[in-house]
N, C-alpha and C positions, 0 to 999 in steps of 0.2 A: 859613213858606214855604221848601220847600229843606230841611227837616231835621224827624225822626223826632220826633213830640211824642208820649210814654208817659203812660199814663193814671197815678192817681194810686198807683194798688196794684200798679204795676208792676215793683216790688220781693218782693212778693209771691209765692209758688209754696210747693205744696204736694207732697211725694214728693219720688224719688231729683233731683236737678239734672242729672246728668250725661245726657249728648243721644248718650253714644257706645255702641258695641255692646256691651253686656254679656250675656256668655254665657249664665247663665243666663236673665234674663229670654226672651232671643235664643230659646232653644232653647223656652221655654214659648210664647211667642208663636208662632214659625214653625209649631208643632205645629198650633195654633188654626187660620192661615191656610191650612197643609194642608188638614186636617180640613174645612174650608173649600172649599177647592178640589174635594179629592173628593168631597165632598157634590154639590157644581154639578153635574159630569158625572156624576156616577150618576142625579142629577134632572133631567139636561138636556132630553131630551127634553119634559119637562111645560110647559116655555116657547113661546110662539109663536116662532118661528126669525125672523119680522122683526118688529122693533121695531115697537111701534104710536102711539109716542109721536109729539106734534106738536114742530116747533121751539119752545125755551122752556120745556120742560117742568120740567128740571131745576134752574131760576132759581126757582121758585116754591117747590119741596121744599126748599132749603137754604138756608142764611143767606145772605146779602148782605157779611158781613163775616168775617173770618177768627175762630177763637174766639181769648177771650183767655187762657184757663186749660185746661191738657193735658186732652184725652178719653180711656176708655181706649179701649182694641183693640175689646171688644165693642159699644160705641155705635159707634165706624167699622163694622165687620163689621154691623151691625144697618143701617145707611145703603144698604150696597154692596146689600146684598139687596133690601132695601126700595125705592131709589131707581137704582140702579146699573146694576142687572141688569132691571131695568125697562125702560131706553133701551137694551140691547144688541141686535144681531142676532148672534143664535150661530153663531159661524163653528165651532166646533165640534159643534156640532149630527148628527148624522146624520141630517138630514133639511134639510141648508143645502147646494143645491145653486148655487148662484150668483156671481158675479164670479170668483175665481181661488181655487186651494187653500191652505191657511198649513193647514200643518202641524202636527201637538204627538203627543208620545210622551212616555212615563213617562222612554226618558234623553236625552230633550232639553230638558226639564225640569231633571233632575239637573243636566246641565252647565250649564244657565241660572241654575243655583240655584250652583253653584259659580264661576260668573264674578261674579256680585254679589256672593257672600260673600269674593272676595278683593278685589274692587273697588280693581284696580293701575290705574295711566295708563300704559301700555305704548306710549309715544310713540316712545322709542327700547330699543334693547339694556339699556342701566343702567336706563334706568327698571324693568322688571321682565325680569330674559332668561329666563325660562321663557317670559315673553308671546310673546316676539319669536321663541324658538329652535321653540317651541311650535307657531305659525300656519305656521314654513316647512317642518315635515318635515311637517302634516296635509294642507297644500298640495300638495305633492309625492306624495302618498298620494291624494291625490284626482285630480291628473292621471296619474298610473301605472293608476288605476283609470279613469280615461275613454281612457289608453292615448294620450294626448297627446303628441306627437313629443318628445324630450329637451331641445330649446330652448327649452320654457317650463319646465324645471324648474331647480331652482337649482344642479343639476350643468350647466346649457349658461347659456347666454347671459339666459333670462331668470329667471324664479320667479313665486307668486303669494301673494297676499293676499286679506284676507278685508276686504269691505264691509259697507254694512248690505244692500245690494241689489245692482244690474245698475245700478238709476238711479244710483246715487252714482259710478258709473267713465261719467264725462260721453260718452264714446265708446261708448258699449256698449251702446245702445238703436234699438228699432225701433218704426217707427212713431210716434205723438204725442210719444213720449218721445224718441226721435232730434231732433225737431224742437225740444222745448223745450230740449236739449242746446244742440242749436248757438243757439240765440237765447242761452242762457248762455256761449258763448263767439265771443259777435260775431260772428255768421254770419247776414246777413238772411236774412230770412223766402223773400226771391226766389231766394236761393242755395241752396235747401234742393230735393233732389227725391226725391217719394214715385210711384214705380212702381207700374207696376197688374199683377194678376194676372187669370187663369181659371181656369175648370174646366178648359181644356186642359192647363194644366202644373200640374194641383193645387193651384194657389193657390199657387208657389214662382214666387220671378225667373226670368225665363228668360233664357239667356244672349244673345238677341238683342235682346231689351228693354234688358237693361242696356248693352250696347255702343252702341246705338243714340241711349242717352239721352247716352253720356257722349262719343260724337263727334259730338252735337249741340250740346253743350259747349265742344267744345274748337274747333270754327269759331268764333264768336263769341270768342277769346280769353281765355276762361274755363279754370281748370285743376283738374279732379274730385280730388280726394283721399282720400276714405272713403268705404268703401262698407260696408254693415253687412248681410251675409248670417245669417240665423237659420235653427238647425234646432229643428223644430217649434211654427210658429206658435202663438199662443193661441187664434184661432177657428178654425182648420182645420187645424192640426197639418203645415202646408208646412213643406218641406225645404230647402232652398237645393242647387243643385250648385253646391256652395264647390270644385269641383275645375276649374270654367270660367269663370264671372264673377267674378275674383278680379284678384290683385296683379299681373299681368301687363296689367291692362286699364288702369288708373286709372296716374297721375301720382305718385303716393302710395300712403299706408298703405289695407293692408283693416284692419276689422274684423270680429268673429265672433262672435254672441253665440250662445251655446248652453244652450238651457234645462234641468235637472238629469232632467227629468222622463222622459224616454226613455234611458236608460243601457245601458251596457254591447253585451251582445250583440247589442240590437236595434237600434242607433242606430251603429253601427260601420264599416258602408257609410256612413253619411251622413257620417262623419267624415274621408272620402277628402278629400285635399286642405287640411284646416286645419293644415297645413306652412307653406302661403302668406299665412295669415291672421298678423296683427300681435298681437293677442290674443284671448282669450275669458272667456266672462263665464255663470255660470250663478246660478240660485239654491236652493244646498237646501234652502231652506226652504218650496219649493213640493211638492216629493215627495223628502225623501228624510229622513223623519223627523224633521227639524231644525223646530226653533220658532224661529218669526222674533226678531232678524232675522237671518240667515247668505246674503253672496252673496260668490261666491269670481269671483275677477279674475287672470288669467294673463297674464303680455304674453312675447314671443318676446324683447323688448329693455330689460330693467331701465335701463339704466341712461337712455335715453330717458325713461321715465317719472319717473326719480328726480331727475336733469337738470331735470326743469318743477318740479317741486313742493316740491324741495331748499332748506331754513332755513338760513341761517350763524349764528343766535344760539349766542353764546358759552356759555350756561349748558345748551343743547341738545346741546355738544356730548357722546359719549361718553367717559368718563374711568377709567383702571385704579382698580377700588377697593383695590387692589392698592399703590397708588403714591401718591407724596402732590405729584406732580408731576400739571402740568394736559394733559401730552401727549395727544393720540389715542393710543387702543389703536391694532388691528388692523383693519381693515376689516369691518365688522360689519354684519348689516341695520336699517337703522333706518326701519320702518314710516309715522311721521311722516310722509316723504318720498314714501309710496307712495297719498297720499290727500292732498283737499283740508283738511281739518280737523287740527289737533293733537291734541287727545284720543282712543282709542278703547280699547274694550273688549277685553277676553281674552274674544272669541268662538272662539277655539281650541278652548275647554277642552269647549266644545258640542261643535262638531262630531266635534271627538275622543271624546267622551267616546259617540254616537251611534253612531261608526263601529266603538270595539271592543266597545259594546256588542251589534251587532248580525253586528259582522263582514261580509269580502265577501261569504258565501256567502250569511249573511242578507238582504243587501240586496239580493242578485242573484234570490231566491227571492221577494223582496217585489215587483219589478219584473215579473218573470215569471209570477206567479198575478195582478197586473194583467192584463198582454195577454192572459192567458189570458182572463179576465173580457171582456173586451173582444170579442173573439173571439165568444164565445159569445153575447155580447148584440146583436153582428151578426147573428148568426144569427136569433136571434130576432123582430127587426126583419123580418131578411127572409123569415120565415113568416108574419105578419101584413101580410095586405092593406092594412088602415090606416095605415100605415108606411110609411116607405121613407127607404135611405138618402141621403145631396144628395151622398157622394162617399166613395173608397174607408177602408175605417179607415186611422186612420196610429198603428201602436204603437196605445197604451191610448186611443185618442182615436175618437167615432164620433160623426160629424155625421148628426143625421137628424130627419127632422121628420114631422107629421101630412099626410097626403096632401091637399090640397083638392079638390071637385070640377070648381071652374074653378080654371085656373093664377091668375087677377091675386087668388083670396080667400086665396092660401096662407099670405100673410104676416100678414095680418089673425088668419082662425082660431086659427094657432100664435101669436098674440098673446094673444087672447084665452083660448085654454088656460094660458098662463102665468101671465095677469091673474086668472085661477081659484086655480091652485095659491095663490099669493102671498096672495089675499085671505085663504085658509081662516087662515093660519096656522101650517098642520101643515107648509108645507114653503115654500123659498125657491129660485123660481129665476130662469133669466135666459136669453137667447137671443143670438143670432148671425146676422148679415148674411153668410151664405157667397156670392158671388156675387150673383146675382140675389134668391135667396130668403132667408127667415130662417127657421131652422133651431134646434133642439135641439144642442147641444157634449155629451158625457158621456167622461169620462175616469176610464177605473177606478182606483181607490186602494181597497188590502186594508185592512181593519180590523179585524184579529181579536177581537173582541166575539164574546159569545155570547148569543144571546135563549132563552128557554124556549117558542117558539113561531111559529108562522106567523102575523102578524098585517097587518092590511089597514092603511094608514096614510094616503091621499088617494085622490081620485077628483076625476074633473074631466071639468067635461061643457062642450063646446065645439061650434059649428058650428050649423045648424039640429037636426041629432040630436044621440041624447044619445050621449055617446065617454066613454065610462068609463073611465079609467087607474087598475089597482090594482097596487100596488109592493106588496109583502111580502119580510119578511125573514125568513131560515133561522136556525137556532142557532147557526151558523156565520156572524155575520155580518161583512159587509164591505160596503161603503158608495157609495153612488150620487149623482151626483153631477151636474148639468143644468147648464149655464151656458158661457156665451159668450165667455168665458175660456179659460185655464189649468186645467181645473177636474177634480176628482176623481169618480171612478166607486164603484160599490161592487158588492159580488156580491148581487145581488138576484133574485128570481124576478117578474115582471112578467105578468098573468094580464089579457086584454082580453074 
């Protein structure tokens, strides 16, 4: 009891002993798991997109006990398929329209495969300073490119850092996620307030709502501190005007989270005003090539964040390897300090490696043949009587749903249309409470794939008639994408 009892052949072992990375082997194996990989997505589509598996599935296919003697690669690889890939819902799928988008590209990938192959602890500068020197000019490169005022770069007052998400900078969420934030940092549940929107202000705060709430606050003796304005929601793509219900209203800090997925030149007006915001927080790994996880965190006031989160252990400190004295160098970044957790990842070397693989102009092209897409699938929408959209596009985002014949069946029908799609298999989606009604989300995301053909891939019959929805895809394809989320769109032709 209390201590590790080894069977009797535990001395035993057959092959190399050694458990560390050798190149060779390394390079034969990674080939396999490639090979592997590319195989999946060339055959993705043959999979039913949701899983059909019950809870427990997986308990019954695998042992009960760890094995006791090494496997190789091909009995795992023979599992994964066999058992694995059985319980997945393919989020990469082109035909997985559902919950929010996670991204993947051939060099987000690369850089993912190149942060695990040096697998440093980049807690501070000594520990790895490529890590450290690395995340602050790709940071600074990413807010030059959202064109973020100079105080959040590390030439002004503050800089940014890389998370695994938005949720991990406890300040930076909206919605259910704001909430469980502040219950993690002792804020009851009565202190906490969620604001309502309309269709009159697109589903964005209005700045009479929020004044409202928060000198109703402050009679009572109560003092507001954060306020967390978002541009472009996940279900409806709302804006904030962060240029009025901001840091001049509240007692305290704002916050700003700002999602990746509207960039650049389309989202540039909505950025009026995050001067006044305290930080911002977005995630590329939702659109901008990046495979999870990459979520980038900017604050106006480093040294406020570093202040909270700041270690004094002595063996953390930085030391000249230069010197054989225990001094601090020079004032250096030491990331550690910029997150809850000590260990993290060279996710630099991703995002970097995404960014010059595709460069600005690429990504500004990838952004723009979305809205483009977008655009045109409005249109669409609105030559079809059966249709219609529940409110204006916002960027690559178009909320719209099946028309019912009475208003109270509308939520029902577009229920049971989804209840369709999902069962067949061929495809997975999800829906959205915009207001009163529930609605269709579709957010375009380019994919340049190519198919050999025009091909029909679901149909779905809903209501008392029968509502046929055929999605086909061009040679040129790029991907479509349903859900009540964050969610990706694709260039599709859609035939009623």
């Amino acid at each position: 009891m209390g201590s590790l009892s080894l069977p009797a052949n535990a001395n035993t072992h057959s092959g190399n002993l050694s458990a560390d990375l050798e190149p060779k082997s390394f390079a034969d194996e990674s080939k396999a798991v490639i090979d592997f990989i590319a195989g999946y997505y060339k055959n993705i589509e043959k999979y039913p997109v949701q899983s059909k598996v019950e809870p427990g599935y997986l308990s019954v296919r695998l042992p009960d006990t760890a094995p006791h003697s090494r496997e190789s690669l091909d009995d795992i690889l023979k599992d994964v398929a066999d058992s694995i890939i059985l319980g997945l819902t393919h989020w990469q799928s082109p035909n997985f329209f559902g919950y929010f988008q996670a991204n993947a590209s051939t060099a987000g990938f690369l850089g993912e495969m190149l942060c695990s192959g040096f697998n440093v602890v980049g807690f501070n500068w000594l520990a790895s300073p490529a890590a450290t020197e690395l995340e602050s000019i790709v940071m600074d490169w990413m807010g030059k490119m959202l064109k973020l005022p100079s105080s959040f770069l590390f030439s002004g007052t503050g800089g940014g850092v890389l998370h695994g998400s938005t949720c991990e900078s406890l300040c930076l969420n909206s919605g259910s996620l704001a909430a469980k934030s502040a219950k993690l940092v002792g804020i009851p549940p009565a202190n906490f307030r969620l604001l309502s929107t309309s269709f009159l202000t697109e589903f964005s705060l209005s700045p009479h709502t929020v004044c409202a709430a928060i000198e109703g606050d402050i009679k009572p003796g109560f003092v507001p501190f954060y306020l967390c304005a978002t541009i472009g929601t996940t279900g409806a793509g709302a804006a904030e005007d962060t240029t009025r219900p901001n840091a001049e209203h509240v007692a305290g800090p704002s916050q700003m989270r700002k999602p990746p997925s509207w960039l650049k030149d389309y989202v540039v007006h909505y950025l009026n005003g995050v001067e006044l915001a305290d930080s911002v927080s977005l995630n590329p790994h939702k659109w901008f090539l990046t495979n999870m996880d990459c979520g980038c965190l900017w604050v106006k006031h480093s040294s406020f964040l570093v202040d909270s989160q700041s270690t004094k252990s002595d063996i953390m400190k930085n030391r000249s390897p230069a010197s054989s004295t225990s001094t601090n160098v020079a004032p250096v970044i030491d990331y550690k300090d910029w997150q809850i957790a000590l260990s993290r990842r060279f996710k630099a070397l991703k995002l970097w490696t995404v960014i010059r693989k595709h460069g600005y102009s690429g990504l500004m092209y990838y952004i723009r043949s979305d809205v483009n897409m977008a655009k045109r699938f409005e249109a669409m929408v609105a030559k079809d009587e059966r249709f219609e959209t529940v409110e204006p596009r916002k960027c690559a985002l178009v909320c719209f749903r099946l028309k019912p014949k009475r208003e109270s069946d509308g939520s029902e029908l577009n229920r049971r249309l989804v209840d369709a799609l999902n069962a067949s298999g061929r495809a997975f989606f999800d829906t959205s409470n915009v207001g009163w009604c529930l609605c269709h989300t579709l957010l375009h995301r380019n994919h340049a794939h190519s198919r050999p053909s025009y091909r029909r891939f679901m149909e779905a019959h809903s209501g008392k008639g029968r509502s046929a929805v055929v999605i086909a895809r061009a040679r040129e394809y790029k991907r479509l994408i349903f859900s009540h989320w964050l969610i990706q769109l694709t260039n599709v032709t859609i035939y009623i």
